[in-house]
N, C-alpha and C positions, 0 to 999 in steps of 0.2 A: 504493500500500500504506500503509495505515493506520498511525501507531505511537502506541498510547496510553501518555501519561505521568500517572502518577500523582503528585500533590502531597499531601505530607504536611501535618498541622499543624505550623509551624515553633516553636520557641521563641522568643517575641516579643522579647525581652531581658530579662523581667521577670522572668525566674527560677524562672518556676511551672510547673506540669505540667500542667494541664487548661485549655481558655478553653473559654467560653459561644457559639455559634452564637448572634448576636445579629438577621442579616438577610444573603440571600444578594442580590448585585446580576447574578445571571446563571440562566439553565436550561438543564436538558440540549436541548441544539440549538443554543444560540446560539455566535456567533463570536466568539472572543475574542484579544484581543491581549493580548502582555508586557507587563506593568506596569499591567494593567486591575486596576482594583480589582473583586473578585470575591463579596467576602463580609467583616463586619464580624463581626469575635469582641473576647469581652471574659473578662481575666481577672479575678483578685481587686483587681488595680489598676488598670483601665485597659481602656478600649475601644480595639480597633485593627483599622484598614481592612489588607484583603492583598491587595497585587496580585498576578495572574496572573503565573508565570513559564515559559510557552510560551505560544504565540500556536496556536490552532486552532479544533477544536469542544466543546463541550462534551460529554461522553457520559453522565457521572456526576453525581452530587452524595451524599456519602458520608454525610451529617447532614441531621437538619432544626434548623429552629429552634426555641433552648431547649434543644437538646443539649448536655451535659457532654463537650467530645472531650478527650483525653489526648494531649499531643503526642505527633508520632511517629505518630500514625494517620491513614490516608488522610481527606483533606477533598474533594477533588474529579480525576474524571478528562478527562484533555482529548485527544482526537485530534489527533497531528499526522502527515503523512505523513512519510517516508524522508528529500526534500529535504528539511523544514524548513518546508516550505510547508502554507498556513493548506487544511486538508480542508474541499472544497464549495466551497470559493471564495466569499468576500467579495465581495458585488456594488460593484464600482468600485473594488475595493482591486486597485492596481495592486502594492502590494510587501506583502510580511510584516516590519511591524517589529521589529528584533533588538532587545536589550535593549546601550544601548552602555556604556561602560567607567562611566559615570555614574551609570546605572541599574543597573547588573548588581551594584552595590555594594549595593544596598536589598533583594538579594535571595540574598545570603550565605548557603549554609547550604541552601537548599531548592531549586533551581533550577539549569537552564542558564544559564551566562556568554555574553554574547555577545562578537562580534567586533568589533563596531562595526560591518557592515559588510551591508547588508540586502540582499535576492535579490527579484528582481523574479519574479514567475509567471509561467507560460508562457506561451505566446498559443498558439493553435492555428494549423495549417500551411494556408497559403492553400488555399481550396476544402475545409477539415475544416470542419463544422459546430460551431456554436457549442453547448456543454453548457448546457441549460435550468437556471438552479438557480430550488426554490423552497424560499422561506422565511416559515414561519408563523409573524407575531407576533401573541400574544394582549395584552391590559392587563392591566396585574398586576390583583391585587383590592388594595382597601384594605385597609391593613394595620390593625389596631386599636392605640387610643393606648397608648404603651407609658411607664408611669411614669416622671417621672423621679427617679435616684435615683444617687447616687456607685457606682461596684464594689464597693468595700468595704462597702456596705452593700445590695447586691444581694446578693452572697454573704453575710451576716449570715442576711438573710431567707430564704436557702436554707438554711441550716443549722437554722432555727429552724421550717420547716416552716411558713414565714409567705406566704401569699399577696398580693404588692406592690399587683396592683389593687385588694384592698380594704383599703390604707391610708389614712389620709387625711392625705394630707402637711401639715407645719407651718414647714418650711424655705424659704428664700429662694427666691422663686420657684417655689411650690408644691411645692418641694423634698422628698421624703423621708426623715426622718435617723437615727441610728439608734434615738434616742429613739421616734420612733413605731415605727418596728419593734418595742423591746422591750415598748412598749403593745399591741401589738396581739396581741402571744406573750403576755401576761400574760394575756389573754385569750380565749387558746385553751385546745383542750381538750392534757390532758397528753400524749394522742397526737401531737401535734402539736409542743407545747412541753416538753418534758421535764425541761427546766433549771429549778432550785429558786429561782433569782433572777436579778437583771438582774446580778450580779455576772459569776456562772458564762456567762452568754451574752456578755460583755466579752471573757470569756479566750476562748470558744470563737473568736467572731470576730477578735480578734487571730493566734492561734494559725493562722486561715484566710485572713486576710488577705496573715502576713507567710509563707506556706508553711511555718512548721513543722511537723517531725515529728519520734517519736519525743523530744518535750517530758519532761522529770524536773517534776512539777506536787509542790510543796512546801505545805504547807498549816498554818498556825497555828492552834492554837481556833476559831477561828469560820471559820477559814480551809480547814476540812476539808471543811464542808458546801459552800463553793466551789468547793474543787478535785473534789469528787465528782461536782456536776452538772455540771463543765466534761468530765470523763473519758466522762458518759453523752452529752454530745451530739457529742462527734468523738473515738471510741475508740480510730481510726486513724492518729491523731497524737499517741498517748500511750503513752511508754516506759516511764514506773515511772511511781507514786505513792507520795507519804513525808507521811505527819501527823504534825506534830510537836507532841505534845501536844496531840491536836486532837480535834475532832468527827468522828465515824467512820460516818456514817450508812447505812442500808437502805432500801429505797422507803419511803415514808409515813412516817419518823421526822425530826422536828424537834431542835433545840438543847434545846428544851424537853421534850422526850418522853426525850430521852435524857439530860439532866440536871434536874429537875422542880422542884426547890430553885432554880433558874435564873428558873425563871416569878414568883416570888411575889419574889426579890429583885429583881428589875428594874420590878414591880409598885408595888414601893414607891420606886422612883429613877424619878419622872416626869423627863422630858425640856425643854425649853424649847417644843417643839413638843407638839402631840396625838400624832404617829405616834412621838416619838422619846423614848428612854429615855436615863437621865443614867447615866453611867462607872457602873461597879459599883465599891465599897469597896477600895481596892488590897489591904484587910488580907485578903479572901476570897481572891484571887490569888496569896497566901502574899508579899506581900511585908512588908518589915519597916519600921520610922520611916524608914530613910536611902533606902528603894525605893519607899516612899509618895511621898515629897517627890520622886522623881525622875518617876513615874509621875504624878503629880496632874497637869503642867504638861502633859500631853502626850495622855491620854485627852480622849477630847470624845465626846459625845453620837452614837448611830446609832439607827436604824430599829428599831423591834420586831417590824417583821416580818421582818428578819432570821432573826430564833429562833424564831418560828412556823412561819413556812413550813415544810411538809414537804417532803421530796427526792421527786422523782417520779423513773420507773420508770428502767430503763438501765443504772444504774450495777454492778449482780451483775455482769452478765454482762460489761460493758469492764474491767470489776476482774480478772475470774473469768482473762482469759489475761495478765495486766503482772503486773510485779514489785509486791509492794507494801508494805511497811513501814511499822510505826507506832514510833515514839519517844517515849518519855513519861517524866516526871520522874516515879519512883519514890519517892522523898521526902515526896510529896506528893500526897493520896489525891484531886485536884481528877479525875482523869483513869484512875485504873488500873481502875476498872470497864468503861472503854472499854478501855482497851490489852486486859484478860482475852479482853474480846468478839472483841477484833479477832483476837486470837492461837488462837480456836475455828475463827474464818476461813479459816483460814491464811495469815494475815499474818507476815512477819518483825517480830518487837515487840524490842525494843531499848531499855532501861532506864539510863536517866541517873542520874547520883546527885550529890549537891550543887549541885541546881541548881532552881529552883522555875520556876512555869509561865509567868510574863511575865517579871519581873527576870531572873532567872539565863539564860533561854534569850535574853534581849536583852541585858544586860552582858556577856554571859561566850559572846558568838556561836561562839569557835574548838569550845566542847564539841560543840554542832551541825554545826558544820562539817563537824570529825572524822566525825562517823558519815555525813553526807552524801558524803563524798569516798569513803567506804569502799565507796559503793554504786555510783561509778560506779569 
């Protein structure tokens, strides 16, 4: 009598909840022993071989490969009989390997313990005939070359809608890294890429890498159009969103579109580079002689595509069910056309006073504080 056990995905130690079906080393048919390695999955961190924790036959195989499984769900089923013993019979396996007190430790959590202590199969009773067993093995097929690339930036490239065989790696040993990932999304269509810069695809893959969820994504001035295309490309890791004094974008709107006065002063502050534009004026910033001089030594030059780029699509709709609050220095008219915007939205908007849009929200940080603690 037959007793199939089913094994679940175990949690590998790494703390994550889904791994990647990376290559199975067995099919339904084959015989298998404790501690065989079975199948390689990879999470956000890490590839990892699992062995087998019964010895029998295979029946099942509950994935293919390139499936996302969720721990906890069945990964394969195996045949074992009543005894314990391997169903079909191993041709020349005179015993069924137990898992002993050494090995049963590698398999905590998902499996039977063993005894130490292995059981030899039967033999049959003089003058029974012997059971015929037949076993068909086929050759695998070739598998196709499978990029190589770290975890953390296999899931990058899943999150980004990036297909890995048509990167063309630049890393140490033809390495993939995420630099080329973000080239290659830069260059896709928005269906694919959604994220407004290589910023927002930073946060998203951190945010995937290290298993957070339910993230509070906090966003400064320019820091909004960040945290917005981070929110469009992994919704389901996003608790609230809070701008503080920020750029409050819609699909197709830039820093520029939504502040216009922005394009022509920054037009006029070339950069040290072609692509980069020089600090804007601290005095536009509202701050004052003692906030200039504190601000001068610490502003440096960025991208101006920063503030062109538009926001592509996603973000209504991950907005549309989070919490999401905007903060803005009232005092100071750099930003309350946005806040207005935001508060048609139905955003929680929340007005500061005495306090201006760089100096005051970076000197005087407990004011922001305050309203952030208020939210959690």
């Amino acid at each position: 009598m037959t007793s199939p056990q089913q094994f679940l995905l175990p949690d590998v130690g790494e703390g994550l909840t889904e791994a990647e079906i990376l290559a199975w080393s067995v099919r339904p048919g084959d015989v298998v022993e404790v501690n065989q390695i079975i199948v390689e999955v990879e999470t956000a961190k890490a590839a990892v071989e699992l062995p087998s924790p019964y010895a029998g036959v295979v029946s099942a195989l509950h994935a293919e490969v390139g499936d996302l499984l969720p721990v906890g769900r069945p990964l394969i089923t195996i045949d074992t009989d009543a005894r314990g013993e391997t169903v079909g019979g191993a041709p020349d396996a005179g015993a069924v390997r137990q898992p002993d007190a050494e090995q049963a430790a590698l398999l905590v959590g998902y499996g039977p313990q063993g005894t130490g202590t292995g059981r030899r199969r039967r033999r049959p009773a003089p003058g029974q005939p012997q059971r015929a067993v037949s076993v068909e093995v086929s050759a695998p097929e070739p598998a196709a070359a499978r990029p190589a690339a770290k975890p953390p930036v296999r899931k990058l490239a899943k999150d980004l809608g990036v297909d890995l065989t048509t990167v063309a790696p630049t890393g140490p040993g033809n390495t993939i890294t995420r630099e080329d990932v973000h080239e290659a999304a830069r260059g896709a269509t928005p269906q694919t890429a959604p994220a407004p810069d290589a910023h927002a695809r930073e946060i998203a893959e951190l945010r995937a890498s290290e298993g957070v969820v339910d993230a509070i994504l906090v966003g400064h001035s320019y820091g909004g159009m960040v945290i917005t295309g981070a929110a469009a490309l992994a919704p389901d890791r996003v608790g609230q969103v809070v701008y503080a004094d920020a750029f409050a974008p819609v699909t197709g709107e830039s820093a520029f579109t939504m502040l216009p006065w922005l394009e022509k002063a920054f037009s006029e502050s070339p950069g040290p580079a072609e692509w980069e534009v020089a600090p804007l004026d601290p005095g536009l910033l509202g701050a004052d002689d003692e906030g200039a001089a504190w601000l001068s030594s610490r502003l440096t030059p960025m991208p101006r595509f920063n503030h062109e780029e538009p926001l592509g699509p996603g973000s209504e709709d991950a907005l549309a069910s989070r919490a999401v609050s905007y903060v803005y220095c009232a005092d100071q008219a750099l930003f309350t056309d946005i806040a207005a915007s935001a508060e048609k939205r139905g955003f929680r908007v929340v007005a500061l006073r005495d306090v201006t849009h760089v100096v005051g929200l970076l000197t005087s940080p407990h004011i922001l504080e305050r309203e952030l603690l208020n939210l959690v």
